[in-house]
C-alpha positions in Angstrom: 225.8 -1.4 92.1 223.6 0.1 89.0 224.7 2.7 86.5 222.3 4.7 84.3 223.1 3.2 80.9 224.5 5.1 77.5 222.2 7.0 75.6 221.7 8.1 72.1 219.9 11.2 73.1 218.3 10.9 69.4 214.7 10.3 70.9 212.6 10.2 74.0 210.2 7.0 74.7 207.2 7.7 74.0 204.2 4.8 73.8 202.8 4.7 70.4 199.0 5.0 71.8 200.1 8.0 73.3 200.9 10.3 70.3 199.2 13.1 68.4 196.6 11.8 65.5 196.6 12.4 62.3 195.6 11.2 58.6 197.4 10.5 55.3 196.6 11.9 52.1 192.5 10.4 51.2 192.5 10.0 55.0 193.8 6.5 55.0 195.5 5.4 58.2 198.0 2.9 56.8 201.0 4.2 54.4 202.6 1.3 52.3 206.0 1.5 50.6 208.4 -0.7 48.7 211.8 -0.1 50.0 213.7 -1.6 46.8 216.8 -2.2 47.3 219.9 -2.3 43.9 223.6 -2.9 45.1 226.7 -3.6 43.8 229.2 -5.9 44.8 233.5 -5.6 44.7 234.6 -9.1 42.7 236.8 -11.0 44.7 236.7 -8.5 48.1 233.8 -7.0 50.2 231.2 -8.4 52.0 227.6 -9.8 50.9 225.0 -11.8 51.3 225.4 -15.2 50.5 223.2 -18.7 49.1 226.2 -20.9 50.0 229.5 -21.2 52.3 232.1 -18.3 51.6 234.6 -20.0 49.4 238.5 -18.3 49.2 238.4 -15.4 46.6 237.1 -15.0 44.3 233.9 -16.1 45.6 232.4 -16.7 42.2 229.3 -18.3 43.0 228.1 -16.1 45.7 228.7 -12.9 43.8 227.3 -14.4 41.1 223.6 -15.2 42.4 223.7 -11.8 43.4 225.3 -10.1 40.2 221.7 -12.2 38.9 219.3 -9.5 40.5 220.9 -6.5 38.5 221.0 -9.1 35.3 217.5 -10.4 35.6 216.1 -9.8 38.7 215.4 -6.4 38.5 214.2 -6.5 34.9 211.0 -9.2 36.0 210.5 -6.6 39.1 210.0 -3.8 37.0 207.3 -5.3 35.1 205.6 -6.6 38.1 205.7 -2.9 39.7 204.6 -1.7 35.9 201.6 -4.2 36.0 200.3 -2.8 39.0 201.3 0.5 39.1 203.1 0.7 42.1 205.3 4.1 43.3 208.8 2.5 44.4 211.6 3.9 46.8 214.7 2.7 45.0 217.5 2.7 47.5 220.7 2.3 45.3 224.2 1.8 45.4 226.0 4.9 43.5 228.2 2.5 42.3 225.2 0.6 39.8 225.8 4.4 37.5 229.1 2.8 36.2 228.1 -0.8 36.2 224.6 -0.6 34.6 223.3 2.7 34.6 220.1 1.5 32.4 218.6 -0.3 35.9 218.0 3.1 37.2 217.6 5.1 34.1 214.2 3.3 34.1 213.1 3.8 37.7 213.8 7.5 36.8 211.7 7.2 34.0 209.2 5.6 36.2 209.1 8.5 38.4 210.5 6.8 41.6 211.9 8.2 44.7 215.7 7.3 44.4 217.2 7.0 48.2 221.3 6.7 48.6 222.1 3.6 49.5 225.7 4.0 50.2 228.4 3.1 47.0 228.5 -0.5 47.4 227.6 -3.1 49.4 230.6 -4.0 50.2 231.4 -1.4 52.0 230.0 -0.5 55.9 230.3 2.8 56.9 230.2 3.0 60.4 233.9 2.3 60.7 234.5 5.5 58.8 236.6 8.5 60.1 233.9 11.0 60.2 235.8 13.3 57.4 235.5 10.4 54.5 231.7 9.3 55.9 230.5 12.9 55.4 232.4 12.6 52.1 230.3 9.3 50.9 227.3 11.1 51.8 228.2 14.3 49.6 229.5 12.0 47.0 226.3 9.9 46.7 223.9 13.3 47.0 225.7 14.3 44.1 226.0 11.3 41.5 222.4 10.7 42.2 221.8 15.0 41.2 223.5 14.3 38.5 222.9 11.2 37.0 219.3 11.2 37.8 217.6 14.5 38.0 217.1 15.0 42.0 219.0 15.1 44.7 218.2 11.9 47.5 215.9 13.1 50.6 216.8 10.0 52.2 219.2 7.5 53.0 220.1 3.7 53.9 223.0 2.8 55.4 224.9 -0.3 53.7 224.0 -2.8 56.6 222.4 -0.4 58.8 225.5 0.7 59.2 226.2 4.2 61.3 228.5 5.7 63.2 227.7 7.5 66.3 227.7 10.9 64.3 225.8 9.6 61.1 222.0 11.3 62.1 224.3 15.0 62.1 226.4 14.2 59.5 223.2 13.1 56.9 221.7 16.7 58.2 224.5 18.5 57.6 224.6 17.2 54.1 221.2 17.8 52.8 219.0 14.6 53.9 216.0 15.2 55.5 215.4 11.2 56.4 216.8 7.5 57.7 215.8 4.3 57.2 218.4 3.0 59.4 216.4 2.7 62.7 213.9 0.0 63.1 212.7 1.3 66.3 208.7 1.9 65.2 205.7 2.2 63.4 205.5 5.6 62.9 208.1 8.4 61.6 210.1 9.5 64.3 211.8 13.0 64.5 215.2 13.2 65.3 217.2 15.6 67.2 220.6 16.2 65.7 223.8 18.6 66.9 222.9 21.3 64.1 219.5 21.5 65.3 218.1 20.4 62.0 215.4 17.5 62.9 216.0 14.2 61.0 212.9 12.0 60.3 213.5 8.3 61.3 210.9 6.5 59.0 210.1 3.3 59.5 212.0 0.6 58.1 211.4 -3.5 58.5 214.0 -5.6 60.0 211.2 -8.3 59.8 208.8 -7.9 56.6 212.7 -7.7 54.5 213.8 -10.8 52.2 217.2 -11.0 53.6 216.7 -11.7 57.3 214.0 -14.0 56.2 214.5 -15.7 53.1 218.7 -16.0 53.5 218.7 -16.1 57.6 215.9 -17.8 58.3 215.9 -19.8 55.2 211.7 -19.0 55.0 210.4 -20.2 51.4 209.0 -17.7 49.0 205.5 -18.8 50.0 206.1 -18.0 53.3 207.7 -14.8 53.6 204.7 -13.7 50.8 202.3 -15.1 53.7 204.6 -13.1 56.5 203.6 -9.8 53.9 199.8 -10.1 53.7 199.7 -11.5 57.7 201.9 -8.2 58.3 199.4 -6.1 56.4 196.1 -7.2 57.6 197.3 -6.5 61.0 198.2 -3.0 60.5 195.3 -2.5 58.8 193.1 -3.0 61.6 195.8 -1.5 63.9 195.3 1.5 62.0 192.2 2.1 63.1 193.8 3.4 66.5 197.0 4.8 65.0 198.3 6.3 61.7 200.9 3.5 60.6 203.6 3.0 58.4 204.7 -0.2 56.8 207.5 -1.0 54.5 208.5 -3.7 52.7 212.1 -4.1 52.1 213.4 -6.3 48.9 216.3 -6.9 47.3 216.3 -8.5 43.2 218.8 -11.3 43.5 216.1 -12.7 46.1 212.7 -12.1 45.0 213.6 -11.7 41.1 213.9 -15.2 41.4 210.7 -16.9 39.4 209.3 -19.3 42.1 209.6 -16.2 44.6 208.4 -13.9 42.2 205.2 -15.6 42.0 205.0 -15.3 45.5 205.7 -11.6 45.8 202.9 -11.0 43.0 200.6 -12.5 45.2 200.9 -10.5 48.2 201.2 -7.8 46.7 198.1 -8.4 44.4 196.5 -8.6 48.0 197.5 -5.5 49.3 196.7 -3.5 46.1 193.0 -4.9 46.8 192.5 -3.0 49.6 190.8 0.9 49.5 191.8 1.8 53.1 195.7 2.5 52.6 198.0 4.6 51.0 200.8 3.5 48.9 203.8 5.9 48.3 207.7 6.4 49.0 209.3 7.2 52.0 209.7 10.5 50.9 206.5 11.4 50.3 205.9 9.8 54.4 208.7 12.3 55.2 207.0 15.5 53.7 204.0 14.5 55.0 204.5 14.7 58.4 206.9 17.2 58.2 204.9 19.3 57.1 201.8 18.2 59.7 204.7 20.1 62.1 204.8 17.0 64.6 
């Protein structure tokens, strides 16, 4: 005997060659962002990624070769982005303004989209009582404001993490887009119980350090190949369809020196091409928001 199977009711199925056209800024066909991601870690508690077996608590050296992204890391990454004057979509852990506040102080000076990211790590929030998510959510809206000038359009879930009332509840606290479905190439709109739309832009699963580099234990030359292979397909999928592609990264992987030189190269490749446009998530948002898709 069948059933009809549970639904989000979030989005209908529609085939991507069947969609309505359109053109990004210049008229390129092929948005590029860096989806950068800066968390912080509990000491002795929490979850995290990991180089090595979890050891009892405290797990020194596991939060240690992360702790080495916000130390280092991030510092190398900066000058790489500097050097070729990339835009970057900093999703960050609220929880990096009491631990080192100077990391983001220079993305702000940078002028880059800063996304929440949650508080920490360490934390999922999927498991929350609705009442304290919506309260993370308005907490990290506002230390973002405040610390850094602007309040966050958009949002990452620690671990993908969602509840089923997440979509409303970022709505009904002031964010206009997710990164937290992997479903497509293209922003997706939303429905949500205020009525408000929520984008879903496009987020990798696949062209993202951790799944690859700590999952699938791929080198640093190989997940740099996996970006440029990803990229020169989209670009001449994008002749068909307006695309989006992201590239998700996290410090305490590719701040590392022999990945580094890696991530410089394929990114050195991408920058060589005229046909795309490279920008934030939020400015993808606007965009086709304002297209009125």
């Amino acid at each position: 005997m069948t059933r009809p199977l549970k639904h989000h009711g979030r989005y209908d199925y529609v085939p991507i060659h069947k969609r309505p056209d359109y053109h990004f800024p210049g008229g390129k066909r092929l948005a590029v962002y860096l989806g950068f991601n800066l968390e912080h870690f509990d000491f002795g508690a929490g979850l995290g990624a990991r180089i090595g077996p979890e050891s009892p608590q405290p797990d020194v050296s596991n939060y240690a070769w992360r702790d080495y992204g916000n130390r280092v890391g991030v510092w190398r990454l900066i000058e790489l982005f500097d050097q070729l004057k990339l835009p970057v979509g900093v999703l960050t852990n609220t929880a990096l303004y009491d631990y080192c506040p100077e990391v983001l102080e220079a993305f702000v000076a940078r002028g880059d989209e800063m996304i929440g990211h949650g508080h920490t790590n360490s934390d999922r929030q999927g498991t929350m009582p609705e009442p304290e998510e919506k309260k993370l959510f308005e907490y990290c809206r506002d230390r973002i404001a405040k610390e850094s000038g602007k309040a966050p359009r958009g949002w990452l879930s620690p671990w993908l993490s969602e509840s089923l009332t997440t979509p409303d509840l970022m709505t009904e606290t002031g964010y206009t887009y997710t990164l937290n479905w992997c479903i497509d190439d293209q922003p997706v709109k939303f429905r949500t119980r205020s009525g408000k739309p929520l984008w879903c832009i496009p987020y990798p699963q696949e062209v993202n350090d951790i799944p690859m580099i700590v999952a699938r234990q791929m080198d640093g030359k190989d997940f740099a190949d996996l970006i440029i292979d990803n990229f020169d397909e989209m670009v001449t999928q994008s002749k068909a369809q307006p695309l989006v592609m992201g590239i998700a990264l996290h410090p305490y992987l590719v701040g590392q020196p022999y990945r580094l030189r890696h991530l410089r190269r394929a990114l050195e490749h991408i920058m060589t091409s005229n046909r795309i446009w490279f920008t934030t998530p939020g400015e993808v948002c606007a965009h086709v928001d304002a297209l009125g898709l």
